[in-house]
N, C-alpha and C positions, 0 to 999 in steps of 0.2 A: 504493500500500500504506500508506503514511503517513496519507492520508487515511482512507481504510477503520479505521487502527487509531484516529484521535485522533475519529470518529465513534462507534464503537463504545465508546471514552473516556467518552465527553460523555453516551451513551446512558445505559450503567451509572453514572453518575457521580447523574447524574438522576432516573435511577427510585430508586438506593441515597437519593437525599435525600428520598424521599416515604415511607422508611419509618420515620422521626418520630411524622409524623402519623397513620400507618396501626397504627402500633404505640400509641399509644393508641386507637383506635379500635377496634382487638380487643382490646386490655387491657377497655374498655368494655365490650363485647358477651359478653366472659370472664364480666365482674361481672353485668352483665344477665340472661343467659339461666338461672342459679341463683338470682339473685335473685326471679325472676319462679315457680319452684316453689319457694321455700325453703317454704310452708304444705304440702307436703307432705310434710315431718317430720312434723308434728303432725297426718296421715293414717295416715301409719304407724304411732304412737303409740296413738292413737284403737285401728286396726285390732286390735292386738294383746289389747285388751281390751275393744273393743264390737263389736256387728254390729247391724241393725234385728231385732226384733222382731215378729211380724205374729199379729195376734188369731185364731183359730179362726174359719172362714167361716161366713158365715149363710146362704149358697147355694152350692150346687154348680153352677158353670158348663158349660155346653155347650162341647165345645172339639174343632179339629181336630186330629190330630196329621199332619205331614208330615213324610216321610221320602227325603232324596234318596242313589242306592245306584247306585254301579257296579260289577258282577261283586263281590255283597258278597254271595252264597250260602253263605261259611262262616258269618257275623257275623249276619246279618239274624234268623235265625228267635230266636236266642237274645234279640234287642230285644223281638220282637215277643213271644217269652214274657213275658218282664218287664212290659209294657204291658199282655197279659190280668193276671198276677198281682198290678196294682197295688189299694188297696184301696179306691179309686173307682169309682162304677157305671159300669160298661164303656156303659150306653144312652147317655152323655154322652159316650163318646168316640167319633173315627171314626178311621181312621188310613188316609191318602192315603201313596202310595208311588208317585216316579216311578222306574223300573229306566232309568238313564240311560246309553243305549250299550251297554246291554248284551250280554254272550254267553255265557253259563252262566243257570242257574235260579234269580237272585235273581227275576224276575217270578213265575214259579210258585210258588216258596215265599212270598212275600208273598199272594198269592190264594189259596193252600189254604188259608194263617192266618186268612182273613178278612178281609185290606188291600183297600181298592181300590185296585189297580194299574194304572195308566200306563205305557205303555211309548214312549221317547223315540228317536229317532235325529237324530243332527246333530251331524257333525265338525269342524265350522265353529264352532257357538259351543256350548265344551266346559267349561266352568264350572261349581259347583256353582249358582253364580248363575243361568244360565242356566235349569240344571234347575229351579229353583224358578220362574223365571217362567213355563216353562213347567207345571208343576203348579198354579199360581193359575190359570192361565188357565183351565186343565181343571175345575177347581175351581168356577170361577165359570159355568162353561158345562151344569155338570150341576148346582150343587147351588147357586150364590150363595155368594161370598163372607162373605159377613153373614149368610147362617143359620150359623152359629157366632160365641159370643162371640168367642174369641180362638186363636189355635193357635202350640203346641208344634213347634218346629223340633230334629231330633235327627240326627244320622248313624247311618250302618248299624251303625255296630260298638261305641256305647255299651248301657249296662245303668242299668238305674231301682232305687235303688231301692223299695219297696215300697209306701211313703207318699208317692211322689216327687211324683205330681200332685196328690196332697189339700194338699200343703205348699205347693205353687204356689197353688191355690186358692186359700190363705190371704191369699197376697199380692196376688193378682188380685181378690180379691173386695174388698181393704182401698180399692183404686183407683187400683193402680198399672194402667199401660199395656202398659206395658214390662218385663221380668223376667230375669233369668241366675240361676243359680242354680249350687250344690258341684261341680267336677268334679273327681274323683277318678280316676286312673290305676288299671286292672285289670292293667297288665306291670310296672309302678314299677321292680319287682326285676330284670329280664330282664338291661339293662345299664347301663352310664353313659349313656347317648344316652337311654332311657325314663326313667330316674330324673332325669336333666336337663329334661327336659321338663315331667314330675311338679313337679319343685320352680319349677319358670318359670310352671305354674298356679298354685299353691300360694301360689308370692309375690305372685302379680296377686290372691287372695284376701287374702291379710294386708294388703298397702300400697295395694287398689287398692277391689273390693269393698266392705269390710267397713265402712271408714270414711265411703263416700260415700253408702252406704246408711240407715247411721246418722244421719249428718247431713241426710238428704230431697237429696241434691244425685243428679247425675247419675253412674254408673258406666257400661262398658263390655260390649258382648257381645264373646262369643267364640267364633264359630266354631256352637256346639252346645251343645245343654241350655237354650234358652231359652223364652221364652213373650212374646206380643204378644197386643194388642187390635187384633179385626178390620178397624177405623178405620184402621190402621197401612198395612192392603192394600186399601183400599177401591177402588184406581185400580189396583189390578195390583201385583205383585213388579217392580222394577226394578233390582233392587243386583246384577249381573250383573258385575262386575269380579274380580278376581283374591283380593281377601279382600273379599267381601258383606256379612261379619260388620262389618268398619269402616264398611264405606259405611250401611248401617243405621243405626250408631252415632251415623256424624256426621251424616247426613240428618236423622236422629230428632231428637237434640237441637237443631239447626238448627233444627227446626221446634217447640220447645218441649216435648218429651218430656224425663223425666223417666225414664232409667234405673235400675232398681232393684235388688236382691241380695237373694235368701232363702237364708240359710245353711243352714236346715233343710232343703233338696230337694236332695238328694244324687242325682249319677250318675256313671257310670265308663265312661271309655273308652280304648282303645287307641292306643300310640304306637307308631311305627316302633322299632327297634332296629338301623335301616341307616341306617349315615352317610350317603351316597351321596341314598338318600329324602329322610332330615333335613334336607341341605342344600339339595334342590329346594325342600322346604316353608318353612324360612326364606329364602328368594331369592324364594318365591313372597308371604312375608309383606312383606318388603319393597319389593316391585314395590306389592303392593296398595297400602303406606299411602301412598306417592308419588303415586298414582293418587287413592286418595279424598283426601289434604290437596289436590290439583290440582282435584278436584270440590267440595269442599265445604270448604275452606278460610276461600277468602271470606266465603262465609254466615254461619260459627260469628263472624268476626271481624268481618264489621258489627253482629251480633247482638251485641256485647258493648256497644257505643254504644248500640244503638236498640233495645234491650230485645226487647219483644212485637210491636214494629211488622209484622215481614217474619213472624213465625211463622204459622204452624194454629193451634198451643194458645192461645187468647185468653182474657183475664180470664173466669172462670165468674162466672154468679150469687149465687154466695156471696161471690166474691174481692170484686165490686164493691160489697160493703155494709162492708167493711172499714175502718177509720179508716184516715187519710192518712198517716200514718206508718207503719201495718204494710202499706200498698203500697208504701210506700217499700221497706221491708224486702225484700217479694218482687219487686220490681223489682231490685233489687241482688242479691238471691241467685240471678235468670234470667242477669243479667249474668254470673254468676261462673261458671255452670254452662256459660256457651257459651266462658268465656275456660278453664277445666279442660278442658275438651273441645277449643277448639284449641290449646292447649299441648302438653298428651298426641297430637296428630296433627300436631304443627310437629316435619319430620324436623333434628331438630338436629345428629346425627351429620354429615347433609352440609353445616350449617354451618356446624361446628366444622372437618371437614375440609376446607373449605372455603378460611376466615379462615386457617387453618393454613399450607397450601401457599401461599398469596399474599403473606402476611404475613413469617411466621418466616421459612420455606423460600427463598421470590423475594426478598424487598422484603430481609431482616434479611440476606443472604448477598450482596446486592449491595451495601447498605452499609458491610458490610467492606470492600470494594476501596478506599473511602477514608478509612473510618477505625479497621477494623482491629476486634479483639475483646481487651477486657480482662478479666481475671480473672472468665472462664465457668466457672462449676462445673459441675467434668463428671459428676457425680452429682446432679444438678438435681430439681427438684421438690418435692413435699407429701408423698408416699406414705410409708408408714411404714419402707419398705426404703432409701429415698433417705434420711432423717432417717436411720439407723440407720448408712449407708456413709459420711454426709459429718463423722459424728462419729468415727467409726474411722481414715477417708480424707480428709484434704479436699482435691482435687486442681482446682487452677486453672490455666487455657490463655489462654496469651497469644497472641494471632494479630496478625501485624503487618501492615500494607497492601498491596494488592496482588493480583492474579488469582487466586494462592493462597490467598488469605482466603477469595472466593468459594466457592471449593471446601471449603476445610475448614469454614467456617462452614455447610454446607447439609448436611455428614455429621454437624455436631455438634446439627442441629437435628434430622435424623433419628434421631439417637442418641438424645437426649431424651425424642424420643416415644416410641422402642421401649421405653426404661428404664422412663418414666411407665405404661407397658402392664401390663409385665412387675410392679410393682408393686404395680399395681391388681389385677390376674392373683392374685397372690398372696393379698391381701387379700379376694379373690370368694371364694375357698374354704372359707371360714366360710358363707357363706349355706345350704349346705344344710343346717347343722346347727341351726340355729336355725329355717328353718322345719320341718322334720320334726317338730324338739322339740315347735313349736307344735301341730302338727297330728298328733301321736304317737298319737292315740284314734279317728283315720278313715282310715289308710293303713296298708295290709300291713306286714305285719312282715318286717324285715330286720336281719341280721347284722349288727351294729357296723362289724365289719371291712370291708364291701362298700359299706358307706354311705360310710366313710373314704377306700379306694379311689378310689372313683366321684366323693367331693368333690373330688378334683385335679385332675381334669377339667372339673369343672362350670363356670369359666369359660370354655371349649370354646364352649360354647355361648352366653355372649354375646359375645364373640369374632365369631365368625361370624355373629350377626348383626347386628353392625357393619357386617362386611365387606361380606354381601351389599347392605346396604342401599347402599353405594357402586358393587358391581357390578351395580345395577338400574337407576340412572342413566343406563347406557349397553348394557345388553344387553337385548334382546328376549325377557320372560319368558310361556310358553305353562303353560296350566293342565295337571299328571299326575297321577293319581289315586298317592293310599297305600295300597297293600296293607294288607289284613287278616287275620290267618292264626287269632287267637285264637278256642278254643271253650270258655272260659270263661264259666260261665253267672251268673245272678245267685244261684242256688242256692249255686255254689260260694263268692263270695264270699260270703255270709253265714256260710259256715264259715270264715273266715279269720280268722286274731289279725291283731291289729293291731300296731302298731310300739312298742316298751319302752325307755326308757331309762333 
């Protein structure tokens, strides 16, 4: 027994001494990982008062639209309204629909409208991904992929609207490849869960879109409401993973694409108002980007050393007539575009939690055993609630050596974190008032009071998706479709005020 304890000694004794060096080496990696996006302040900055611009088209493109739809017979025909009513020659559009799984009359109602509809079965791979590669395929089997410029990817249950595809045009004809465009929420109001959602789009347009658009650099798709050039699918749809949207994202820019944003092409679509749903679909967001930073991680980040070498997009004709200096230029700005693009898909939450548990938790709670904790403030941190209690309070724990250190030292580092949370928590609940603000002249109108409500919850939701992003690590995440219940048409929102403050 003696033995056993003066081993067990030597162990803790041991590893408590390497947490020195470990503890700068996250203090390092603390200062690193913000140092590395601190320019995206000054996106956000940008965003708030510019967006790109895009000249009036000098042609009207030929375009597909595709639409993938499971048991979506409430939501579907009211898209497919929106699409004839838009003010675009309808001879330039086609609109593909595959009814994926279905069992109700989303098929039928896409083919009286007009669509030509596909119909899928396959329980095995249940994806929307899927469904898209299988729709290209169908696609290129009856009609060629490349007899159409470019095509419009939409889910069942958004609304267009009216200009939506002449404003794309704009931007597609200017030469961009790649496009996302306004999503605006049709339930915002329903509860905190849609109105959080609302404002989590809303902010990916202020700090994310708008500035990178501006700048000619690369932005993000999401899910729906985009547009590509045919070139994009030339070998088939492949982004069949758990979010497609990312895998697109990061494949494309890997390959030298050039993401773009038209704030002018507005559309609206429906969020769950069930928690239960919400959290499948964040658990599902987070399984994806693990999944595509594991697929295309590397790409984006050799791509930041070796410019053009490994991409598709190569120097055009024009770029090579260019003096040597403003290749310098666009060389450095392809670099920057693939190092923003793997920042934004470097899951940092698991290596913060990560550094965390190893560091503070193991390494800092073993090294109490032998030398004990001096004057820890137990109201710790930056946050403005912590500043606020250590001037009120300032309470310090002396911990002296010994097994008990252990202990107390690994609740006082849990402690920290939950406070640091709880903090932060509080200081998130400003965000929805300042994007609504922004964005007060294209979102429904709502009561003050319900906005105010609904902001105490709204870190709710980034909360949870922290979380899930740690319980994707380890659980096996399978694709379920979101219900769609809304029969809000694009008629109705056009009667709708917008948001006053």
């Amino acid at each position: 027994m003696g033995f056993i304890t003066y081993l067990l000694d030597n162990i803790v004794r041991f590893l408590g001494g390497l947490y020195p060096f470990f503890r700068d080496v996250n203090n390092f990696i603390g200062w690193l990982l913000p140092a590395l996006v601190v320019y995206q302040g000054a996106f956000f900055v940008i965003g708030i008062f510019f967006t790109r611009k895009f000249k009036p088209a000098k042609k009207k493109h030929k375009y597909g639209i595709v639409i993938a739809a499971r048991n979506e017979e409430t939501v579907i025909g009211n898209l497919i309204d929106s699409i004839h009513k838009q003010d675009y020659p309808s001879d330039l559009l086609t609109i593909f629909v595959v009814a994926d799984n279905c069992t109700d009359k989303t098929a039928k109602i896409a083919r009286d409208m007009g669509c030509i509809c596909y119909e899928r079965f396959d329980n095995e791979h249940r994806t929307k991904g899927f469904a898209l590669e299988y729709l290209f395929d169908r696609i290129e089997e009856d009609y060629g992929r490349q007899s159409f410029e470019g095509y419009f990817v939409f889910d069942a249950d958004n609304l267009l609207k009216r200009d939506y595809i002449s404003k794309m045009n704009d931007a597609f004809d200017s030469g961009e490849k790649i496009i996302t465009s306004y999503r605006n929420i049709k339930n915002i109001d329903e509860n905190w869960i849609t109105m959080s959602f609302a404002v989590h789009w809303l902010r990916t347009i202020r700090t994310y879109h708008r500035a990178r658009s501006f700048l000619r650099l690369a932005t993000n798709i999401q899910g729906t409401g985009y547009l590509f050039a045919s070139e994009v699918v030339e070998n088939g749809w492949h982004y069949t993973s758990l979010t497609e949207d990312r895998g697109l994202t990061a494949d494309a820019v890997s390959q030298g694409y050039r993401i773009s944003y038209q704030n002018d092409a507005e559309f609206y679509d429906e969020q769950t108002p069930n928690y239960k749903v919400a959290y499948n679909q964040k658990l599902r967001w987070s399984k994806g980007l693990l999944i595509n930073f594991q697929e295309s991680g590397w790409k984006l980040f050799r791509n930041i050393f070796f410019g053009r070498k490994f991409v598709k997009v190569k120097w055009n004709k024009e770029e090579k007539k260019y003096p040597w200096y403003k290749k310098i230029g666009i060389a450095l700005k392809d670099r920057f575009i693939m190092f923003d693009t793997f920042m934004h898909l470097l899951p940092t939450n698991v290596i913060n939690i990560t550094r965390w548990i190893f560091v503070v938790l193991i390494l800092r709670s073993l090294n109490a055993y032998s030398t004990g904790a001096h004057s820890v403030e137990f109201f710790a941190g930056g946050t403005y609630l912590a500043q606020i209690l250590r001037h009120f309070f300032s309470i310090k724990i002396q911990i002296p050596t010994g097994v008990n250190a252990i202990w107390t030292t690994f609740l006082i580092g849990v402690w920290a974190r939950l406070f640091y949370r709880i903090g932060a928590y509080i200081e998130k609940i400003i965000d929805p008032w300042y994007i609504l603000f922004l964005e007060r002249k294209r979102i429904k109108k709502m009561p003050i009071h319900k906005i105010f409500l609904n902001s105490l919850l709204w870190p709710i939701f980034d909360i949870v998706g922290r979380y899930t992003t740690y319980i994707a690590l380890f659980k096996k995440v399978s694709w379920k479709p979101v219900p769609h219940n809304s029969k809000i048409t694009i008629d109705d929102i056009n009667k709708q005020k917008r948001v006053k403050f």
